[in-house]
C-alpha positions in Angstrom: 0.0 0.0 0.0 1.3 3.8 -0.9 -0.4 7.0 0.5 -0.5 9.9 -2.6 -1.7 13.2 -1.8 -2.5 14.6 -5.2 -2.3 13.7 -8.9 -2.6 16.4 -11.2 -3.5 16.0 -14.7 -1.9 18.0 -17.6 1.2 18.9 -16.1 4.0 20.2 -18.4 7.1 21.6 -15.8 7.5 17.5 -14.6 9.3 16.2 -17.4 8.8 15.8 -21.9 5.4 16.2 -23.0 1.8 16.5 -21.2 2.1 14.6 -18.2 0.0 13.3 -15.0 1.7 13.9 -12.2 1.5 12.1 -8.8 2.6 13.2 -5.7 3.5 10.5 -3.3 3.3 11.8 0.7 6.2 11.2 3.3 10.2 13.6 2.8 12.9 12.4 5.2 14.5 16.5 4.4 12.9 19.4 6.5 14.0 22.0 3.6 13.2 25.4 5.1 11.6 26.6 1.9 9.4 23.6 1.5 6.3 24.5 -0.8 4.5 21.1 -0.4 4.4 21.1 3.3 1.4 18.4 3.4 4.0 15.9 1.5 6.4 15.7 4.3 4.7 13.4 6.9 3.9 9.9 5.8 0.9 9.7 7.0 -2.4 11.5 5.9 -3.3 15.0 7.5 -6.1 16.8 8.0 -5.8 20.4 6.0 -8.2 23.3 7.4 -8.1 27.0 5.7 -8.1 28.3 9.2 -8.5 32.2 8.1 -11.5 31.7 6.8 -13.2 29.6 10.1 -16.3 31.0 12.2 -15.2 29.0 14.9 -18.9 27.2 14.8 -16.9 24.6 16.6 -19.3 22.1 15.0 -16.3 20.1 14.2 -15.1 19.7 17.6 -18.7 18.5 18.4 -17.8 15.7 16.1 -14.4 14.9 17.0 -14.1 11.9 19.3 -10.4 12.6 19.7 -10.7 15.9 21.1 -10.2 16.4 25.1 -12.6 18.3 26.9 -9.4 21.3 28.0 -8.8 21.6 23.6 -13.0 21.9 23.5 -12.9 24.3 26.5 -9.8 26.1 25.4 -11.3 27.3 21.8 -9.1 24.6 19.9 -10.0 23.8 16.1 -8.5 20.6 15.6 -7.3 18.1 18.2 -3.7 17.6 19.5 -4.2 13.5 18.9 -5.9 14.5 15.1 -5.7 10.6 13.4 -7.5 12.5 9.9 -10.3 10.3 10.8 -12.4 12.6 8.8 -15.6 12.3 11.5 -15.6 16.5 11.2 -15.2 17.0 7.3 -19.0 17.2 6.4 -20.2 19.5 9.3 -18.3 22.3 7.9 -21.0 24.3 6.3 -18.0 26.2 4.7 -16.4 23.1 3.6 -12.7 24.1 5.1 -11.9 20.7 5.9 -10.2 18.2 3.6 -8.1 14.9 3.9 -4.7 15.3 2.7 -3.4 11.4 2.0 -5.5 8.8 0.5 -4.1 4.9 0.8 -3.9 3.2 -2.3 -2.6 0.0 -3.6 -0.4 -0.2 -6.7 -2.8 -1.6 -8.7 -5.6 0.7 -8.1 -3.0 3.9 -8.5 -1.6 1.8 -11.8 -5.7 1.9 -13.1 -6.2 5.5 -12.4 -2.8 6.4 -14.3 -3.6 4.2 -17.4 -7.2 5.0 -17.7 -6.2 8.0 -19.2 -2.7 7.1 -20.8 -3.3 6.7 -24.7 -4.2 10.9 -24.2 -0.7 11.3 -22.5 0.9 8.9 -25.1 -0.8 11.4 -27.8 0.9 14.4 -26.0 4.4 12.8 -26.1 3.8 13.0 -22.2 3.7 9.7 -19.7 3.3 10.3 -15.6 6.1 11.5 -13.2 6.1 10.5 -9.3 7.1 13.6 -7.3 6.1 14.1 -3.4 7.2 15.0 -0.8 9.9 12.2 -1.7 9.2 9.4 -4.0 11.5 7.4 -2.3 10.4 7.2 1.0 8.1 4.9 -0.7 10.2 3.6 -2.8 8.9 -0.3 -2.9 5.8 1.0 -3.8 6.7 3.4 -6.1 8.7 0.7 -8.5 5.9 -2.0 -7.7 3.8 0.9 -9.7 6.0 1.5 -12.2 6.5 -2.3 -13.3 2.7 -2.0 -13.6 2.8 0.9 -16.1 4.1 -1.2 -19.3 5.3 1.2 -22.6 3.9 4.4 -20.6 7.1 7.0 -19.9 7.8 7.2 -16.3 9.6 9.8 -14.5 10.8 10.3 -10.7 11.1 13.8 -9.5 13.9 12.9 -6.2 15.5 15.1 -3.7 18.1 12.2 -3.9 18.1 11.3 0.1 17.6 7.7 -0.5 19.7 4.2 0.2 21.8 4.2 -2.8 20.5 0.7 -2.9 16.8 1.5 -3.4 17.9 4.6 -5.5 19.8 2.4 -8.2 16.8 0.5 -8.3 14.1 3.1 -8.8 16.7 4.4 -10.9 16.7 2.0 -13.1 12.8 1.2 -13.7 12.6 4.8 -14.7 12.7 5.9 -18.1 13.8 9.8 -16.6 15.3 10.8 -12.7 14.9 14.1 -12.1 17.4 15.0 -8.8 17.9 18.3 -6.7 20.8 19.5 -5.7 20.6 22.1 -2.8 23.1 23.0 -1.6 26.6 21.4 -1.8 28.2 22.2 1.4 27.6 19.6 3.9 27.1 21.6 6.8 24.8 23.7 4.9 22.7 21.8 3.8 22.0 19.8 7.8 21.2 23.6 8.4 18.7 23.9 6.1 17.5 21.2 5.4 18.2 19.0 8.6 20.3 16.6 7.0 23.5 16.0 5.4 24.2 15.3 1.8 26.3 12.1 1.6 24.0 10.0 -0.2 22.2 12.8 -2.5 25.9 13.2 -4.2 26.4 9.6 -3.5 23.3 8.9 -5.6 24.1 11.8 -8.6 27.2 10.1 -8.7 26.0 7.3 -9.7 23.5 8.6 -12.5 27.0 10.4 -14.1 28.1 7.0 -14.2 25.5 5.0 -15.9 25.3 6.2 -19.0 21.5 7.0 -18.9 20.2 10.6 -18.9 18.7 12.6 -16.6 18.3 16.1 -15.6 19.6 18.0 -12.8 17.4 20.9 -10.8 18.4 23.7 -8.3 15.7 25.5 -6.2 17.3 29.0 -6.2 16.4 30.3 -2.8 17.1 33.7 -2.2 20.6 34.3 -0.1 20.5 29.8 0.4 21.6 28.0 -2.7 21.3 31.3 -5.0 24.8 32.4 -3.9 28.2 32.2 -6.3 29.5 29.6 -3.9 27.1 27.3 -4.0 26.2 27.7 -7.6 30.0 27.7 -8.8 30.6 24.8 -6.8 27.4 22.7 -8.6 29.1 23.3 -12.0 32.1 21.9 -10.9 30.5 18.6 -9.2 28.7 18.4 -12.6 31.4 18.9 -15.2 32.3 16.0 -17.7 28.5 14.8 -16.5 28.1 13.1 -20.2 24.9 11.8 -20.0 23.4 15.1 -18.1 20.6 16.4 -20.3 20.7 19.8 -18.2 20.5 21.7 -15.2 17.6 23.5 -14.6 16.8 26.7 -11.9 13.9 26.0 -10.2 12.2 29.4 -9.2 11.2 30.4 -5.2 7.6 29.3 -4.8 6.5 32.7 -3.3 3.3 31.2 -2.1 4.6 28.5 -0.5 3.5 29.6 3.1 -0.6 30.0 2.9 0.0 26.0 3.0 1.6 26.3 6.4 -0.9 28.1 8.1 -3.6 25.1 6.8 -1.7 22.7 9.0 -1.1 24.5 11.9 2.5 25.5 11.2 5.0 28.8 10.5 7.0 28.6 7.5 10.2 29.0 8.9 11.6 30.8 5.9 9.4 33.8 6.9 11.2 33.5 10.4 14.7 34.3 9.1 
């Protein structure tokens, strides 16, 4: 079983062609600029758009996890929350949704290849991104051997057991890998953890022979600086089979998604 948070259809930024695109939940890497805060955790969430709440507290009439201090204290959403999904439908403004649904790789192989031939059309396929791919990385190439002739693509942060990596690595027809940040101590600060087997991995894709494509989130005053960006090109040089690097933007937006599960985006903090 897998948990995927979203699949979006008609995608054209996650690799060649018109693609479907499905986000798989669960990132070992805390990045501080993290855009898809709902696809870190593993499990599923419960997402509320707390600015707009009337504080009906109908849903914590609902709740059965709820203590009677959160009720007393005002509380919105319970410190024990299991996304049970008991106080969805008594929002009358509809706030409340389910991030994570629990699939098997059959079922998420039928909903990817009921709409193939159109993708196959569109010179496109589908591309697993997350959160981290990997962290379900069993699942992820149990789907993959399922999707026959169809173009697959992995969108990694490369934090992986080089083991599993070469393996997921493999089954794909594209890898599409960050690279951060390349000093070590760095990127634990920014990220939370070191960079050992991202490089490990990216050393491995220069030396197989099979293309893929490198991509650096250019965060402003983080990985946007000459250091780090001068010392990329040099880890990448005489990379053969690299089809290119690309600079990935600053998602701007990125914090409204914060606020919806009762966190601060810590890049506002700094």
């Amino acid at each position: 079983m897998g948990i995927v948070f979203d699949i979006k259809e008609f995608s054209v930024h996650d690799g060649p062609g018109v693609r479907q695109t499905v986000f798989l939940k669960g990132c070992p890497l805390r990045c501080t600029w993290c855009h898809n805060p709902e696809g870190q955790r593993p499990e599923p969430e419960l997402l509320i758009r707390r600015n707009e709440c009337t504080q009906c507290h109908k849903c914590t009439e609902a709740c059965t996890q709820m203590t009677e201090e959160e009720k007393l204290g005002g509380s919105i959403i319970s410190m024990a929350c299991i996304a049970c999904g008991k106080c969805m439908n008594t929002c009358h403004k509809y706030l409340r949704t389910i991030c994570g649904e629990e699939l098997t790789a059959r079922e998420l192989a039928n909903r990817i290849l009921k709409n193939a031939p159109e993708y196959e059309l569109m010179r496109g396929g589908v591309t697993f991104s997350g959160g981290e791919p990997l962290m379900q990385g069993e699942f992820l190439i149990e789907t993959m051997k399922l999707l026959p002739g169809m173009h697959k693509a992995v969108e990694t942060c490369g934090y992986a057991d080089p083991v599993l990596f070469r393996k997921v690595f493999d089954e794909a027809d594209l890898v599409m890998c960050d690279i951060k940040l390349m000093d070590r101590n760095l990127h634990i600060k920014y990220t939370g953890l070191d960079n050992d087997c991202i490089l490990e991995n990216i050393e491995y894709m220069k030396r197989s022979g099979k293309p893929f494509i490198i991509r650096i989130p250019l965060i402003p005053g983080i990985t946007d600086t000459d250091d780090n960006l001068n010392a990329i090109r040099e880890f990448l040089k005489n990379s053969e089979n690299l089809i290119r690097a690309e600079y990935l933007p600053y998602n701007t937006l990125a914090g409204v998604k914060y606020e919806w599960l009762g966190r601060r985006y810590s890049l506002e903090q700094k």
